[in-house]
C-alpha positions as CSV (number, residue, x, y, z in Angstrom):
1,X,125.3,231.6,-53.3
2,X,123.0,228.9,-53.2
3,X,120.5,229.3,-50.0
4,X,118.0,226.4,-51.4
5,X,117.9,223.1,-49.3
6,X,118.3,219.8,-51.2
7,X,115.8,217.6,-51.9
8,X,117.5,215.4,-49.1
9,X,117.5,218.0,-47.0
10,X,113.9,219.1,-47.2
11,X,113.2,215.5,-46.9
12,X,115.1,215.0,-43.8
13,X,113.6,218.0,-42.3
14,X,110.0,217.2,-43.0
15,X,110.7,213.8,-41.5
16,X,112.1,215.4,-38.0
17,X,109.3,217.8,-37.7
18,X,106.8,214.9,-38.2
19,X,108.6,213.0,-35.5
20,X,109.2,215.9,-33.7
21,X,105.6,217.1,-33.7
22,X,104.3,214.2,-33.0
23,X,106.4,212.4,-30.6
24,X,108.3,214.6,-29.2
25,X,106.8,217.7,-28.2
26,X,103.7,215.9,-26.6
27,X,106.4,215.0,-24.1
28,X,108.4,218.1,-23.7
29,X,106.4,219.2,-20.4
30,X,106.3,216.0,-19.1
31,X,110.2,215.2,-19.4
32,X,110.6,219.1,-17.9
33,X,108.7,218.1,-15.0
34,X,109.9,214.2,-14.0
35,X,113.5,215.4,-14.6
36,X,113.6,211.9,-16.7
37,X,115.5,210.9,-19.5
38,X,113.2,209.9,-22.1
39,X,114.3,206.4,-23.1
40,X,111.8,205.8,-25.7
41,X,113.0,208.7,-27.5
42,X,116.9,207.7,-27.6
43,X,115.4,204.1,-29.1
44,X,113.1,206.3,-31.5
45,X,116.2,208.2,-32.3
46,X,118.1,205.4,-33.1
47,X,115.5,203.2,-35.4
48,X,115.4,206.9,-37.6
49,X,118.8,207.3,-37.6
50,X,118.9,210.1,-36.0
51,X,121.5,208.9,-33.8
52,X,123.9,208.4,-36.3
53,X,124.2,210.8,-38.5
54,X,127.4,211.9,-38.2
55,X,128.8,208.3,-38.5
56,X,130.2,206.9,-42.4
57,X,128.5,203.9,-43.7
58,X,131.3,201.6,-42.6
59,X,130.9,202.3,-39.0
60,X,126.7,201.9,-39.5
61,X,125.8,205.3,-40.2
62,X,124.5,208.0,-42.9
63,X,127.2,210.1,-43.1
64,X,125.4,213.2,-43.4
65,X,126.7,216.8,-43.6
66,X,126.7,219.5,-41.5
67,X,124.0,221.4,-42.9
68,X,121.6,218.6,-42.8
69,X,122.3,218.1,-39.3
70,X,121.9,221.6,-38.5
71,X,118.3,221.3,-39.4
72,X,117.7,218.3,-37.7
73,X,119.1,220.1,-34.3
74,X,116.4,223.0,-34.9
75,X,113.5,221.1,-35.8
76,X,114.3,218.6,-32.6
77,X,114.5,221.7,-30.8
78,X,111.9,223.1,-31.6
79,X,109.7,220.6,-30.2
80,X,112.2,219.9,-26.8
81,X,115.6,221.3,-26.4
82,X,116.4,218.4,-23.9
83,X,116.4,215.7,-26.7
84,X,118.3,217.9,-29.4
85,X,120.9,217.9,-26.7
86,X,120.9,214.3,-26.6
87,X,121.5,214.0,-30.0
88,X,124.4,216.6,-30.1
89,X,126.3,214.8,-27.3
90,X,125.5,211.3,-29.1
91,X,126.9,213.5,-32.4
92,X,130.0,215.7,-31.1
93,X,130.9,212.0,-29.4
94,X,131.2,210.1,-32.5
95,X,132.8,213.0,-34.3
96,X,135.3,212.9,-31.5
97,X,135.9,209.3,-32.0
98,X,135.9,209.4,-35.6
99,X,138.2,212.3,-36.3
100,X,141.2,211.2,-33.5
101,X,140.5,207.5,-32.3
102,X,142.6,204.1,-34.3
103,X,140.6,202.2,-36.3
104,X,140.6,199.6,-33.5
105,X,138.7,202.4,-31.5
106,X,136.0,203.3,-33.8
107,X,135.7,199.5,-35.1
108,X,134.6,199.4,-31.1
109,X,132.9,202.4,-30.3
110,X,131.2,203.8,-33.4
111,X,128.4,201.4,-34.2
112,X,127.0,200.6,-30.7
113,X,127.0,204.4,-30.4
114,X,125.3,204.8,-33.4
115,X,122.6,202.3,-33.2
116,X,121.8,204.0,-29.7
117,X,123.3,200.7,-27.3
118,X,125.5,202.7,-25.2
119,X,125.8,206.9,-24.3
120,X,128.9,208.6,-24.3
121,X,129.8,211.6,-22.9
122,X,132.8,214.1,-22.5
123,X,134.1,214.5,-19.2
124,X,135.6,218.0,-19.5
125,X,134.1,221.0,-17.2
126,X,135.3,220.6,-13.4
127,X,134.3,222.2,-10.6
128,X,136.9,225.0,-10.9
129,X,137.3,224.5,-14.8
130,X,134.9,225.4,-17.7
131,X,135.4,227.2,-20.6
132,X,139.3,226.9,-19.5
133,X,140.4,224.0,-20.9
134,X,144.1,224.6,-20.3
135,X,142.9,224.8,-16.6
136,X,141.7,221.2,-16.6
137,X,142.9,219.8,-12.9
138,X,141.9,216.4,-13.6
139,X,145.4,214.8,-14.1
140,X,147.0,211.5,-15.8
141,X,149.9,209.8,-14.2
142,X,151.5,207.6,-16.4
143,X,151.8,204.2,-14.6
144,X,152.0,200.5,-15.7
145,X,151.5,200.9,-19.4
146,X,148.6,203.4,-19.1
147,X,147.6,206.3,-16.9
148,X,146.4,206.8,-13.5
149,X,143.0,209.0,-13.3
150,X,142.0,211.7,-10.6
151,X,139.8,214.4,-10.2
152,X,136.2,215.6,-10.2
153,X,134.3,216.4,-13.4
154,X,130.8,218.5,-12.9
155,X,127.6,219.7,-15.2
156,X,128.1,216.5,-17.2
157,X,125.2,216.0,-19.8
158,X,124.2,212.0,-19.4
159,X,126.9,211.7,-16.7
160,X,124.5,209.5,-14.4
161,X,124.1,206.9,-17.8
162,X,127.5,207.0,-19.6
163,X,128.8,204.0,-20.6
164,X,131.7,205.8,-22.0
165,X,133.5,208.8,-21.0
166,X,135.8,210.9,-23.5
167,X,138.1,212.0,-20.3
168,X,140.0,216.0,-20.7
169,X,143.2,215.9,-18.0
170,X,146.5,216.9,-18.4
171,X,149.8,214.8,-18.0
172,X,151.6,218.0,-16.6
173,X,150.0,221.1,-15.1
174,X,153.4,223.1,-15.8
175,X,152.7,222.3,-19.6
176,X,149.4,224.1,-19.4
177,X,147.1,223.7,-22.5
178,X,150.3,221.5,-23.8
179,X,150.0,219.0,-21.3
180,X,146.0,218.4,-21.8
181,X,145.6,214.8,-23.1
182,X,142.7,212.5,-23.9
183,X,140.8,209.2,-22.7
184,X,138.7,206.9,-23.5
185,X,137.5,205.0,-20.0
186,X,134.3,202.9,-19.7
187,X,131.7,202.3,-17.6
188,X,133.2,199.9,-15.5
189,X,136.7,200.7,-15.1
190,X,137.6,200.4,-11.3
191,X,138.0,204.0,-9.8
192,X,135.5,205.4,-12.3
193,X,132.3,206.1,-10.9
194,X,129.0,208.7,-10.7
195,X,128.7,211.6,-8.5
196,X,125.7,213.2,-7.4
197,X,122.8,214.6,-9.7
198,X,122.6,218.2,-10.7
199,X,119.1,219.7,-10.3
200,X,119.1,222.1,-13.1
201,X,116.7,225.4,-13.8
202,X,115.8,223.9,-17.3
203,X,116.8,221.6,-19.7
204,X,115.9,218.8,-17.3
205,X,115.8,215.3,-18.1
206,X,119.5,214.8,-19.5
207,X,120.8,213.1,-16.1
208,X,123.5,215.8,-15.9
209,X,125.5,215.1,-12.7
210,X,129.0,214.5,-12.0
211,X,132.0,211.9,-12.4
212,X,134.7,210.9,-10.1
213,X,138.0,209.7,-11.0
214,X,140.2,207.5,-8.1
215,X,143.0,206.4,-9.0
216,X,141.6,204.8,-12.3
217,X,143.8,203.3,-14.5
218,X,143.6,202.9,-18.0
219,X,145.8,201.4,-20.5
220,X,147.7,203.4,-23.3
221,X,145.9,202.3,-25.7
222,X,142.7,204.3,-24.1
223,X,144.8,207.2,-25.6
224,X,142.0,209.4,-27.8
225,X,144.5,211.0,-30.3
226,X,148.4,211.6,-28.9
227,X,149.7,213.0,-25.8
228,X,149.5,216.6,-25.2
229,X,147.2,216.7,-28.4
230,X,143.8,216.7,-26.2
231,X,144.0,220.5,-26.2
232,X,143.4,221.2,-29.7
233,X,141.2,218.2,-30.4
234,X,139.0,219.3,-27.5
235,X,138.9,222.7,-29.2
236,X,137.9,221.6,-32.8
237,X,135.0,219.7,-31.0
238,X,134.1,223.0,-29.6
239,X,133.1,224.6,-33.3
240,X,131.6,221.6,-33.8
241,X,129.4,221.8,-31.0
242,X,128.2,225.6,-31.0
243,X,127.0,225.0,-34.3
244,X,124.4,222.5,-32.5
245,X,124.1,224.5,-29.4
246,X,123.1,227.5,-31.8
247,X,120.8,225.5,-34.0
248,X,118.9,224.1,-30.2
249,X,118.7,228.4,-29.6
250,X,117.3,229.0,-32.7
251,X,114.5,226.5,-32.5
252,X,113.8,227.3,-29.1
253,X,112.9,230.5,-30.0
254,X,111.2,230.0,-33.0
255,X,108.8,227.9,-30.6
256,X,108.5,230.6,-28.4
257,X,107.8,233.1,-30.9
258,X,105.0,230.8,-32.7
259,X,103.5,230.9,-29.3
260,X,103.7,234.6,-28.8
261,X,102.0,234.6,-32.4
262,X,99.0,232.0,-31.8
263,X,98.6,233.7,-28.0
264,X,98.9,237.2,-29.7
265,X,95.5,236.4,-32.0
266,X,93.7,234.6,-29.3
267,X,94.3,237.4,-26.1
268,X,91.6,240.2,-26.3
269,X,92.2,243.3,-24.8
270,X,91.1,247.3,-25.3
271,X,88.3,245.8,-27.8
272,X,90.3,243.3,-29.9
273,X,93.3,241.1,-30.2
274,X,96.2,242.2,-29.0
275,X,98.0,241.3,-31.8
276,X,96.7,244.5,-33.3
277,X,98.5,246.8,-30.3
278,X,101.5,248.4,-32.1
279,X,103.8,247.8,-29.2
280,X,103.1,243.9,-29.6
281,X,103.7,243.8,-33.2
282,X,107.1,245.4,-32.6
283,X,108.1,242.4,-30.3
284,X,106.9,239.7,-32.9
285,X,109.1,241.7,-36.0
286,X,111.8,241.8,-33.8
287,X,111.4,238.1,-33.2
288,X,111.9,237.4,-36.7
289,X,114.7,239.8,-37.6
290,X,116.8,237.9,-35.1
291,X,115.5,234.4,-35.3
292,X,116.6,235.0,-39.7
293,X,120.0,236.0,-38.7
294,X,120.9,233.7,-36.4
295,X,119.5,230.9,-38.7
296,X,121.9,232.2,-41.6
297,X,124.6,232.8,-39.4
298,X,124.4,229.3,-38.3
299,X,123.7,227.4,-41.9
300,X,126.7,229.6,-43.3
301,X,129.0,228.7,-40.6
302,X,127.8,224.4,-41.1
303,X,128.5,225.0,-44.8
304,X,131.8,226.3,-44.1
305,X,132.2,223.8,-42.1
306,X,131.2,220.6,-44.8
307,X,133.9,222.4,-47.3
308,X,136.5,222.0,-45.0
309,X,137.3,225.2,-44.0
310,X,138.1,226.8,-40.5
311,X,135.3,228.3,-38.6
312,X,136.7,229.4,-35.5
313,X,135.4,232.6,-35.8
314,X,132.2,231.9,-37.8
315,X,131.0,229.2,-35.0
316,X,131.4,231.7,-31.8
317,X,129.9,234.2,-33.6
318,X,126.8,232.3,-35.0
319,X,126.9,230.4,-31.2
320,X,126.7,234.2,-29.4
321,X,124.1,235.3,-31.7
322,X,121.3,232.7,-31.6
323,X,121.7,232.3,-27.5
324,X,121.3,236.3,-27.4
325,X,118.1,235.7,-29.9
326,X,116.7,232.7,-27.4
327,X,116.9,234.6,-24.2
328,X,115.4,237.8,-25.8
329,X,112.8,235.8,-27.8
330,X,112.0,233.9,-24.6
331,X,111.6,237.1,-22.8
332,X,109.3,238.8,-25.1
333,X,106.8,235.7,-25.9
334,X,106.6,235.5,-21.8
335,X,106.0,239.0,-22.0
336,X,103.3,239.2,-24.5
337,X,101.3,235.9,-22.6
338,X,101.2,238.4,-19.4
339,X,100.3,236.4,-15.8
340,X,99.9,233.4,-18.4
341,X,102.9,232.9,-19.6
342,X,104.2,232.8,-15.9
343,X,102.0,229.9,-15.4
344,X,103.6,225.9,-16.0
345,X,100.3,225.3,-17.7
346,X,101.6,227.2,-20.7
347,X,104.7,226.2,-22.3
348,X,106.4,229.9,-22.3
349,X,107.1,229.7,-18.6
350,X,109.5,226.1,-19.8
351,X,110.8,227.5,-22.9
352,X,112.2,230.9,-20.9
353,X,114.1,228.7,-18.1
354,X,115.4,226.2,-20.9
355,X,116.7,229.7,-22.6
356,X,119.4,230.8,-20.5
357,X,121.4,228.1,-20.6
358,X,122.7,228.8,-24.3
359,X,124.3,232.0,-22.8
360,X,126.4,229.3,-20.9
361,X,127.4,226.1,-21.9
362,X,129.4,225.3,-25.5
363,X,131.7,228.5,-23.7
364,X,129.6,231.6,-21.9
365,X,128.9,234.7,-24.2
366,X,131.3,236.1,-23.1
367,X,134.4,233.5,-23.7
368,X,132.5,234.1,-27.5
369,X,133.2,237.3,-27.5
370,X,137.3,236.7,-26.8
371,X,137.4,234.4,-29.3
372,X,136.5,236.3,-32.1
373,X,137.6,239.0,-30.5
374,X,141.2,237.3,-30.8
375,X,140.2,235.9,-34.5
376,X,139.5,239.2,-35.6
377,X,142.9,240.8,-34.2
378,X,144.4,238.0,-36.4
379,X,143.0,238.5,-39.3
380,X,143.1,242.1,-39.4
């Protein structure tokens, strides 16, 4: 067991910290506040590459693995969970494409994507439907060659930019999960439109709102994979994505706990820092001990990943983990800043809003929990 980064790998994560120290977090507070999406970041994204990592050479990308893009989630994170997020929707969207769309589809979509020209998004979680995918109420009625759209889709990252929308709805409700199907409809399309604005605790700045289908036809060759297949497509996207949802948890809270640290040295109290208090220094190890895990957790389960194995299990578990470690790292670091850290001038107060949201989205801890609950009864 090899736990030594490449030399590409150190590379590419001393070149995201640099932009992400530099750039970035000087405009974490700012994008928080405005509720913005920060434009000249996407375009920085792009002109680095950052935006198309995940896409081959032949379709304008790098082609990178897992692992490297694992890093690059935490060190973006670290600096602003709002733009990591970007770059895993722009990520899990390509992959999306890449792994289930014709050539005439990712000849199309992949390189505009890539080079940050248009922002795709997956239209899956409804008012009534999150983590249930086989409850999807959206529905496709096959009509004229194509399908007929309607229904509601909410909590949509980028929803209020998207110039494409990978579309979850089912062809039958009586099939269930069998029935779930997927779509490719753009910006555009008549009976596709925006919604209103959600007005989010944290992670502001990502235009999350909601799409409305009405009657919105699309033609069958808008199919994203076959029908009935949407089910299990959606769900391998899933791994994919709580590897980059636990990577944005773990750097989150390795920012927190760097500013427990600094805050810890600098805060006098009882006649010296109080970084010197016992009960402080307990917080801080515990810190690390979980921030280590989850990080392994997570750069095990992307190496799985890159040799092609499942990681069903390994992904909810490394996914339940780091969000756990955010919210309690969050917690603490507030705790040790006192009155301060429940003050916007310092950035705790952001960090511990933006935390609780990894114990949500990507599936709640506790649809985690089933899954490898249900993994494990398999195995065993």
């Amino acid at each position: 067991m090899n736990f030594e980064l490449t030399d590409e790998q150190r590379m590419l994560r001393e070149m995201v910290r640099e932009f992400s120290e530099k750039e970035i977090k000087p405009r974490a507070a700012e994008i928080d506040r405005t509720d913005e999406f920060p434009w000249d970041l996407w375009k920085r994204m792009a002109e680095l590459g950052l935006l198309s990592m995940a896409v081959p050479p032949e379709y304008g990308g790098s082609g990178m693995d897992t692992v490297s893009w694992a890093i690059a989630q935490e060190e973006m994170a670290r600096a602003s969970v709002v733009v990591a997020d970007i770059q895993l929707l722009s990520t899990l969207m390509q992959k999306m494409i890449l792994q289930n769309g014709t050539e005439a589809q990712k000849t199309k979509y992949l390189p505009p994507l890539g080079a940050g020209e248009k922002i795709a998004i997956i239209a899956q979680t409804e008012p009534g439907a999150g983590s249930d995918v086989a409850g999807i109420q959206t529905t496709a009625r096959p009509e004229r060659g194509g399908y007929v759209l309607n229904g509601t889709k909410r909590f949509l990252t980028c929803a209020m930019l998207a110039d494409l929308a990978i579309v979850v709805a089912t062809v039958d409700k009586s099939r269930a999960h069998k029935g779930v199907t997927l779509f490719l409809v753009e910006k555009g399309t008549p009976g596709f439109s925006t919604g209103s604005k959600e007005h989010l605790m944290g992670v502001r700045g990502m235009a999350t709102g909601e799409v409305v289908f009405d009657n919105c036809w699309v033609p069958e060759e808008n199919l994203l994979g076959g029908e009935g297949e949407g089910f299990k497509r959606a769900m391998m996207s899933l791994d994919t994505g709580r590897i980059g949802i636990g990577c944005q948890a773990v750097g989150l809270a390795q920012a927190a706990m760097e500013e427990a640290v600094r805050y810890a040295k600098q805060r006098t109290a009882f006649g010296g820092p109080i970084a010197n208090l016992q009960a402080v220094q307990f917080m801080l190890a515990d810190m690390s001990v979980g921030i280590e895990a989850a990080r392994l957790r997570l750069r095990h389960t992307a190496w799985l990943k890159d040799q092609g194995r499942a990681i069903i299990r390994e992904a909810a578990e490394a996914k339940l983990l780091a969000s756990d470690v955010a919210v309690k790292v969050t917690a603490d670091a507030l705790q040790i800043h006192g009155a301060y850290g429940y003050s916007t001038d310092f950035p705790i107060e952001r960090m511990y809003r933006e935390a609780k949201v990894y114990q949500i989205w990507e599936g709640t801890s506790e649809i985690q929990r089933l899954v490898i609950a249900r993994q494990l009864l398999k195995e065993y």
